[in-house]
N, C-alpha and C positions, 0 to 999 in steps of 0.2 A: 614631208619626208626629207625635202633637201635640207631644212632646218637642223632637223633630227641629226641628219647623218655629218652637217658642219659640226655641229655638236660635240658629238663624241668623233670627231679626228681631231678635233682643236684639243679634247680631253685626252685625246692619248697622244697626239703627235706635238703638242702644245713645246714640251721641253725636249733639248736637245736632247741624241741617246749616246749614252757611256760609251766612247772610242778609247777611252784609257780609264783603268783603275789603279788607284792612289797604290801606289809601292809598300807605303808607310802605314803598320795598323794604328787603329784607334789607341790612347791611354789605358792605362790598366784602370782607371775608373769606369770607362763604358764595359769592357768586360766584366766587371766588380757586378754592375747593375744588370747587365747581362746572365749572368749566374744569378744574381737575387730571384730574378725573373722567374728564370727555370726550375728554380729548387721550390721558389713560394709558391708557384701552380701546380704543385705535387701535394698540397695539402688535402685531408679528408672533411669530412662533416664533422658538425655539432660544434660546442663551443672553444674547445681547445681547437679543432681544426681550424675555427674562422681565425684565432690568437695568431696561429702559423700562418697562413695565407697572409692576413692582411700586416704584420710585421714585416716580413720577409717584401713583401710587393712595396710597403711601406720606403724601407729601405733601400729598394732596387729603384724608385722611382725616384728618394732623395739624391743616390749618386748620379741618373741622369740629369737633376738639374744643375749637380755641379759639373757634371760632364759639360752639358750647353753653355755653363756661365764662365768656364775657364779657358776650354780647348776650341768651342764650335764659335763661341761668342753671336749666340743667337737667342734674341729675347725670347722670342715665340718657344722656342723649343726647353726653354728654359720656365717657361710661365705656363705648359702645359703640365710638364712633370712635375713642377711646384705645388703645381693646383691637385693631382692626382696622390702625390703625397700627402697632404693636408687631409685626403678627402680617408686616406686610406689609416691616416694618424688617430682622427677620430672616431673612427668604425671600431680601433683600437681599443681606444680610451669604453668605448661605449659596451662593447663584447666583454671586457674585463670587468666594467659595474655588473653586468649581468653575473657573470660567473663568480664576484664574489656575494653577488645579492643571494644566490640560491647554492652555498653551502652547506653541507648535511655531517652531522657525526658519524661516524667509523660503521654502524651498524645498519643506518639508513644508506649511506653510500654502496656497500653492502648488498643491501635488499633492493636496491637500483639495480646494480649491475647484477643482479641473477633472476630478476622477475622483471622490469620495465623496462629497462634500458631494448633487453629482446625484442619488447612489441614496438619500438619506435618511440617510448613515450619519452616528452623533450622535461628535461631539467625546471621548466617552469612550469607544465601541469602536475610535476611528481611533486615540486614545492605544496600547494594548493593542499593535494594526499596528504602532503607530513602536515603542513599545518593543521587539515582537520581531528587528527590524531593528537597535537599538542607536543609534537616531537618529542616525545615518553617513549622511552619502551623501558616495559613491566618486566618486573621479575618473579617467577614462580618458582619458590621450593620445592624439593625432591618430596613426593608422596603429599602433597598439598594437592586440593581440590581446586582446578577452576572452574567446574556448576559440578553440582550436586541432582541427581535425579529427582524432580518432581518440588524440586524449591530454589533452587534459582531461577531469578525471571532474564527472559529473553530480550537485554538491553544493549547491546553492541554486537560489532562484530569485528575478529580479533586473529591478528595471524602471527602463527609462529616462526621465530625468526633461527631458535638455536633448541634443545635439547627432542625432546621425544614425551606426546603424551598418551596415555591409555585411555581408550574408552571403552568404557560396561553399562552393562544395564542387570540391574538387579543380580553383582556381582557376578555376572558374565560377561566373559571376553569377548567385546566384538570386530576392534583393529587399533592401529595406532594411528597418531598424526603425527607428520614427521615437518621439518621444517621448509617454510615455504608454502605451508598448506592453511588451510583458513580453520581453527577452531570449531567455529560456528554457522559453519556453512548452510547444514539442512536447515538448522532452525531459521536462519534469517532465509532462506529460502521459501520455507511455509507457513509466514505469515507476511501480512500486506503491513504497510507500512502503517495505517492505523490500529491493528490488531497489537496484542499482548500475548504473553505465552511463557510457559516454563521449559526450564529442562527435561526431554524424558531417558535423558540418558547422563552418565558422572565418568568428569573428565580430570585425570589425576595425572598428574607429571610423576613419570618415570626415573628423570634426572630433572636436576636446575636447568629450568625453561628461560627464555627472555622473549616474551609477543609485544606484537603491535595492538592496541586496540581503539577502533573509532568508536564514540559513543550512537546511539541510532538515527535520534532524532537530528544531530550534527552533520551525519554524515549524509541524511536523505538532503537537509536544504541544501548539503553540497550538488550533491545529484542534479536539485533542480535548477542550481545557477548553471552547471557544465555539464549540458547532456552527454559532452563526451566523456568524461567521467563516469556516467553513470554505464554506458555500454562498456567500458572497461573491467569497471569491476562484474558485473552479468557475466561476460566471458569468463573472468577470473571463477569465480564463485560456478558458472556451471559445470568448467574444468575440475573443480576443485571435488564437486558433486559427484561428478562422472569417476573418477581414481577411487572413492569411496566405495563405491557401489560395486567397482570390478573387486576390492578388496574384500566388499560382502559374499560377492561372487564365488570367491575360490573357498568360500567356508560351509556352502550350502549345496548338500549331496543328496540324490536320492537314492533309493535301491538297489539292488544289484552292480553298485561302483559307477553307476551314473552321475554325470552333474548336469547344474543349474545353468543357464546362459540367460541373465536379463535381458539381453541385445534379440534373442530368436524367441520370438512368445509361444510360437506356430510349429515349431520344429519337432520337439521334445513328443508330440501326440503324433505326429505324423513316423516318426522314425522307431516309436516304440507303442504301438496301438493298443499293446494288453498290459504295458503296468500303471496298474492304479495310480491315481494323482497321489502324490506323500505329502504331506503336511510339512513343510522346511525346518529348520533346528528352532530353535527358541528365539534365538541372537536374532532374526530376521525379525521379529516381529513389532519391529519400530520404523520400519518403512510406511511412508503413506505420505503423499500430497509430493511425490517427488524427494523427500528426503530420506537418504539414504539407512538412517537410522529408525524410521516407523518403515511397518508394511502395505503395499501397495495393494488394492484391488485387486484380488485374481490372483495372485505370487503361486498360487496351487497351480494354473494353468500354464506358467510360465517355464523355460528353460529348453535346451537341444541336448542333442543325443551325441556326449563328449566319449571320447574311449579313455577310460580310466588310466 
């Protein structure tokens, strides 16, 4: 203990204590590095933020070494900040290969900052995304078909990025897709990755479209190098399911100015006990295995008791 406690007095009491403070301030170069300081630890995340940070600290650490080598005339203090600079020079150099390695055109930048950027997702797994895509995006003419009912096959899956497209089913209207939304949601939803499959519903652009499209087979070995990838897009895609279905939702009425509620299966018998189960419009009748386009098991038993 007596060890201990020489110790630490010799640690604190070791240097004389300040009876006078210098009159005269520092040079305006320690102040210089002083402000560098305090501005560059004001930086945010991601890669422009690290640009700011380690620039700004970069610089605040260069003028303290000129600080030390001119005014203080102290190696030590001089061969710290050198070293800190160097260290902060490179971080520099290194942050900037990155951020020009994973550049994107106007539209993919774009489709960052309104769908991934939100979820946290960093600039070098969104590369990965674009790459498997082939950094294309497609263009769809006005009243041009991207699948056709019952003859295109189920080979990609494809998101739109600009105009608006209509989907029917045997020339009935069942909703649109608007941008931001995936094309091909249900069907890549209800089949397994070795499974094949058609369209059972025809998807026509409204206006001049422009999608994204990964090819199937491309984009599963993607999945299976980056599991996290693949839980991205699952959330995406069951998001995307889910907006479809409340959009099938507000179109499917029963009797008396009642409606349908997917979400309450249970409700709809309980709160109305005497009106016969109604058979839903036509339009529903592409729900089934979860996709919002076939019909699910039971759809007659389904829905609450909304007031019109």
């Amino acid at each position: 203990m007596g060890e201990n406690a020489s110790f630490w007095e010799s640690l604190i009491y070791a240097h004389p204590t300040c009876t006078t403070w210098k009159q005269e301030a520092e040079g305006s170069i320690y102040h210089l590095a002083s402000i560098l300081f305090v501005v560059g630890f004001m930086g945010g995340s991601g890669f422009f933020g690290l640009l700011y940070v380690f620039s700004l600290l970069g610089l605040g650490f260069l003028c303290s070494s000129v600080w030390a080598w001119l005014d203080v005339c102290a190696a030590d203090i001089f061969s710290w900040n050198f070293v800190l600079f160097t260290i902060c020079f490179v971080q520099f150099i290194y942050v900037t290969y990155q951020v020009r390695s994973v550049a994107f055109d106007r539209e993919f930048q774009e489709l960052y900052s309104a769908l991934f950027q939100p979820l946290g997702i960093s600039l070098t797994v969104y590369r990965k995304i674009v790459l498997c895509c082939d950094a294309e995006v497609i263009t769809l003419e006005k009243e041009h078909c991207y699948a056709m009912q019952g003859k295109t096959p189920i080979d990609k899956l494809s998101l739109l990025v600009s105009g608006r497209i209509r989907v029917t089913v045997d020339g009935e209207f069942l909703h649109y897709i608007f941008p931001l939304q995936f094309l091909d949601s249900p069907e890549w939803d209800s089949l397994r990755p070795t499974e094949e499959g058609i369209f059972q519903v025809t998807l026509t652009a409204e206006t001049d479209c422009r999608y994204v499209a990964w090819r199937r087979k491309k984009l599963y070995l993607l999945f299976a190098k980056h599991r996290f990838i693949s839980r991205l897009f699952s959330i995406l895609i069951g998001s995307d399911i889910a907006e479809k279905l409340y959009a099938l939702n507000d179109r499917v009425h029963v009797g008396q100015g009642f409606r349908y509620d997917i979400r309450l299966p249970n409700f709809y018998h309980v709160a109305l006990p005497e009106t016969p189960p109604v058979q839903p419009s036509h339009h529903s009748h592409h729900l089934q295995r979860g996709s919002p386009r076939r019909k699910p098991a039971g759809v007659t038993n389904c829905g609450s008791f909304l007031t019109p």
